[in-house]
C-alpha positions in Angstrom: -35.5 73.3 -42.4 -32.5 71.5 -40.5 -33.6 71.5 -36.6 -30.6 71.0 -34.2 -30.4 68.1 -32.3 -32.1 68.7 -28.8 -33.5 71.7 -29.3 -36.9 70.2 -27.8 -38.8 71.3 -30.8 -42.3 69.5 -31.5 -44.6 70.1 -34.7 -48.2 71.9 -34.7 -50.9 70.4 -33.8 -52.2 68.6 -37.1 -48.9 69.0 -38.7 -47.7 66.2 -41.2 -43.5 65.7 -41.2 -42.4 63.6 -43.9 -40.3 60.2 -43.1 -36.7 60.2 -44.1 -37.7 58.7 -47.4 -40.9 58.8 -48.9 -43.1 55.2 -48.9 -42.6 55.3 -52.8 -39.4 55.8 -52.6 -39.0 53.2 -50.3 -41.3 50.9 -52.1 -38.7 51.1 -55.1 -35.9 50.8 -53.2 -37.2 47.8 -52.2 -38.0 46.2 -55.8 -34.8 47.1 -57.2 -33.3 44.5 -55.0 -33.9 42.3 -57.8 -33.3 38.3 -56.5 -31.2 36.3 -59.3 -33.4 33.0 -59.9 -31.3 29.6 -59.1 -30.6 28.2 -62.6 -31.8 24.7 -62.8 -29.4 21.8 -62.0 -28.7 19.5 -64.4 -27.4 16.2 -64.4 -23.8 16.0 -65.9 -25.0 14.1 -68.7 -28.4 16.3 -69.2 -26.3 19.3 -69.0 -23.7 18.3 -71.6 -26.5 17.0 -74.1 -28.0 20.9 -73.4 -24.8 22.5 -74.1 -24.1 20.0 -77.3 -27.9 21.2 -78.6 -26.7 25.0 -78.1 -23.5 24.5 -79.6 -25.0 23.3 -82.7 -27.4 26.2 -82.6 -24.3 28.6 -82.5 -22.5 26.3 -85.1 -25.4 27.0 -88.2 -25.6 30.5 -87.1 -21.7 31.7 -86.7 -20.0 29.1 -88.9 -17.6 26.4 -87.9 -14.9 28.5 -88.1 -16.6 31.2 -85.9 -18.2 29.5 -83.4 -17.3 29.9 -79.6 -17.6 29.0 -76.1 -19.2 32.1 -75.3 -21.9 31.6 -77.8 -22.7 28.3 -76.3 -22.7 30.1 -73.2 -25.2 32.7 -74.1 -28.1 30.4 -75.5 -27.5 27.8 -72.5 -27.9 30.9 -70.0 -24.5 29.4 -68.0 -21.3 31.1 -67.9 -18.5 30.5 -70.1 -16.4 28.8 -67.5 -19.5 26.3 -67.7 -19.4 25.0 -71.0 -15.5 24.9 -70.6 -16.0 22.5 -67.9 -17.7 20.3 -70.3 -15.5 21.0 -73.5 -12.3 22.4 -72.3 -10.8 23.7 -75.6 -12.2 25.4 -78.8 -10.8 22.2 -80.3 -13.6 20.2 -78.1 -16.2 21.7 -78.8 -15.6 21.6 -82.7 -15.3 17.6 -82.7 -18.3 17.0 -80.4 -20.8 19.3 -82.7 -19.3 17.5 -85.9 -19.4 14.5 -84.2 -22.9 14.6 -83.8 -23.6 15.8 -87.7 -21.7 12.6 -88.6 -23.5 10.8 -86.8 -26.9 12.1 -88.0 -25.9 11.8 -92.0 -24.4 8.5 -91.3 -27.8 7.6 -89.6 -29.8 9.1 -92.6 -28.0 7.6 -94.8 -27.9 4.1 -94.1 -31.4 3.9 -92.5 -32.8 5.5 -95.9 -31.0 3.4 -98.4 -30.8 0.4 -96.5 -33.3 -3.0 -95.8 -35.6 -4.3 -98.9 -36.3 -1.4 -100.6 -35.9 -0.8 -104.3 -33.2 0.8 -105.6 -35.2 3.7 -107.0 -37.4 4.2 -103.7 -34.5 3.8 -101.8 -33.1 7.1 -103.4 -36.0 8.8 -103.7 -36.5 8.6 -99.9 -32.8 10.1 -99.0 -33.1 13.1 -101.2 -36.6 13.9 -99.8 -35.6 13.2 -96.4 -32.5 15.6 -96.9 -35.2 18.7 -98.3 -37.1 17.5 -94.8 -34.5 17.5 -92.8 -33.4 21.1 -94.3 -37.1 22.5 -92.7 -37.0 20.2 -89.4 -33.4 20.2 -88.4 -32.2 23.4 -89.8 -29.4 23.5 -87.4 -28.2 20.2 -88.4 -28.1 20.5 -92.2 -26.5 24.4 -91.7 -23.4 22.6 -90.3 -23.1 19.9 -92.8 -23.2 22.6 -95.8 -20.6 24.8 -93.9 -18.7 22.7 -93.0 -18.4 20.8 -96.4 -16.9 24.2 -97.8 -14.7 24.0 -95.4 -11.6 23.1 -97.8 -8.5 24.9 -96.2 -9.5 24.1 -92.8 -8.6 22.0 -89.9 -11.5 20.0 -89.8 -11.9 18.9 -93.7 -10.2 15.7 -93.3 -12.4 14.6 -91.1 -15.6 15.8 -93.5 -13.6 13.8 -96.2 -13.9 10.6 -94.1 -17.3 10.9 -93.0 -17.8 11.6 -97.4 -16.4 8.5 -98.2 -18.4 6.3 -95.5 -21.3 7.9 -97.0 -19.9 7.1 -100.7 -19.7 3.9 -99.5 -23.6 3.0 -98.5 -24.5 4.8 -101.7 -22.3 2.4 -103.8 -23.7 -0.2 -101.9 -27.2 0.3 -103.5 -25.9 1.5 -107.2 -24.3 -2.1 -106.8 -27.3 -4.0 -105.8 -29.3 -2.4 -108.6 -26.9 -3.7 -111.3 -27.0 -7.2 -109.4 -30.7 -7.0 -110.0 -30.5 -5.9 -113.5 -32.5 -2.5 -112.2 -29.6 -0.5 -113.8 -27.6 -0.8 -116.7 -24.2 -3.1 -116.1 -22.4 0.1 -117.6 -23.1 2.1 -114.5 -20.4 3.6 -113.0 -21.4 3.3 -108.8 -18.6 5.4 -108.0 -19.8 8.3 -110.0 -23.0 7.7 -109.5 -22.6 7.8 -106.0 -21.0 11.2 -105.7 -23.0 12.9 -108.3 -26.2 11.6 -105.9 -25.1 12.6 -102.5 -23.9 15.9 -104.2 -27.4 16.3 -105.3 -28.4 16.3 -101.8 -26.6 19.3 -101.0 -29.2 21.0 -103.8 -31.8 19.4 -102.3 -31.0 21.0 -98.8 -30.3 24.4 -100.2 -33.6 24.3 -102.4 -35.7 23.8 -98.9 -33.7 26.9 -97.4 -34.5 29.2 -100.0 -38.3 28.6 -99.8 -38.4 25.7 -102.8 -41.9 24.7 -103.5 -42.8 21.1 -102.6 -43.4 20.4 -106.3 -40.3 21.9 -107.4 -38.5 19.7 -105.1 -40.1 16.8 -106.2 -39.5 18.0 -109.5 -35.9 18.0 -108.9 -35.2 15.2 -106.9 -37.2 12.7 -109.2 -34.9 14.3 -112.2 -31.8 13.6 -109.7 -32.8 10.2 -109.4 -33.3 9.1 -112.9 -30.4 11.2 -114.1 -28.5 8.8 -111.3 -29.4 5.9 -112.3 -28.4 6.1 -115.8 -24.7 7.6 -115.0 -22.4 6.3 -117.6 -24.9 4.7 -119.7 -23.7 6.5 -122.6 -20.4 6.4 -122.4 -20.7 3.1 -122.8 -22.8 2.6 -125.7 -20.7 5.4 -127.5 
């Protein structure tokens, strides 16, 4: 009941009269004040080396061609105006994640077939350390397969050119071999080259469909061998 105001009116002895809002009620009100944590400050460089590991996240999962600043955004927990800050244009952000898959297979690459190593250990390590990389850096290798398919677009020159450094340090060895009378002096290093690093995308896309580790082996020892004798008959014929 609604009491006017002044009317001088006081409750029975051992009467309860509710508050203006019940403690529950209160108690709720209270909680759903909910208080935003801070987000963690970064350094610049910290933050940007976060950003460049989410963007390669949202790389393998949208595709080259699909990937935004807004996916970025969403795995780093920052806004969008954030990772703009750091990569101002779609453009940007593109050339930093591919920069850093060149830089991995380059890496790979020439750390795998390089130093004293024989020619046939030396391939047999690249191709198993592709199916690896395929299970440990998923994100990585999902790039580099995309983006190798990615004929009509933008970025497939500069996938061509990272191809043909790569061509190169796999020539390299194909060289030395013949030099060393491990392969035939008919092998053709160019072709052999490109029919091994093609292999590797095999490799990669064995590990990602659940490949058993003998099957792999299986394949990558064929791959070498098969390699190694690349225009072997051609010239005997």
């Amino acid at each position: 009941m609604k009491l006017p105001i002044g009317t001088g009116y006081s409750a029975p002895a051992g009467a309860r009269i509710s508050p203006a809002f019940p403690p529950v009620f209160r108690e709720r009100s209270v909680l759903s004040v909910s208080v935003r944590p801070s987000r963690t400050r970064l350094a610049p460089e910290a933050r940007r080396a976060q950003l460049l590991e989410c963007a390669l996240a949202a790389f393998a999962e949208h595709g080259v061609a699909r990937a935004t600043h807004s996916h970025v955004a969403e795995r780093a927990g920052v806004s969008i105006p954030a990772v703009h800050s750091y990569f101002r244009t779609r453009d940007d952000l593109v050339a930093a994640v591919l920069g850093e898959v060149e830089i991995y297979l380059l890496d790979v690459v020439s750390d795998s077939l390089g130093g004293s190593k024989g020619t046939r250990e030396a391939l047999t390590l690249l191709a198993t350390r592709f199916a690896r990389a395929a299970r440990e850096k998923p994100d990585m290798i999902k790039v580099w397969l995309d983006w190798s398919t990615g004929v009509r677009a933008d970025v497939w020159p500069h996938y061509m050119a990272v191809l043909d450094q790569l061509h190169e340090i796999a020539q390299k060895v194909f060289a030395r071999g013949k030099r060393e009378g491990v392969l035939p002096a008919s092998l053709n290093v160019k072709a052999a080259a490109r029919i091994y690093l093609g292999g590797g995308h095999t490799v990669a896309l064995m590990q990602f469909s659940g490949a058993s580790k003998r099957d792999l082996e299986t394949v990558i020892d064929q791959l070498v061998t098969n390699v190694m004798g690349v225009g072997m008959d051609a010239a005997q014929g």
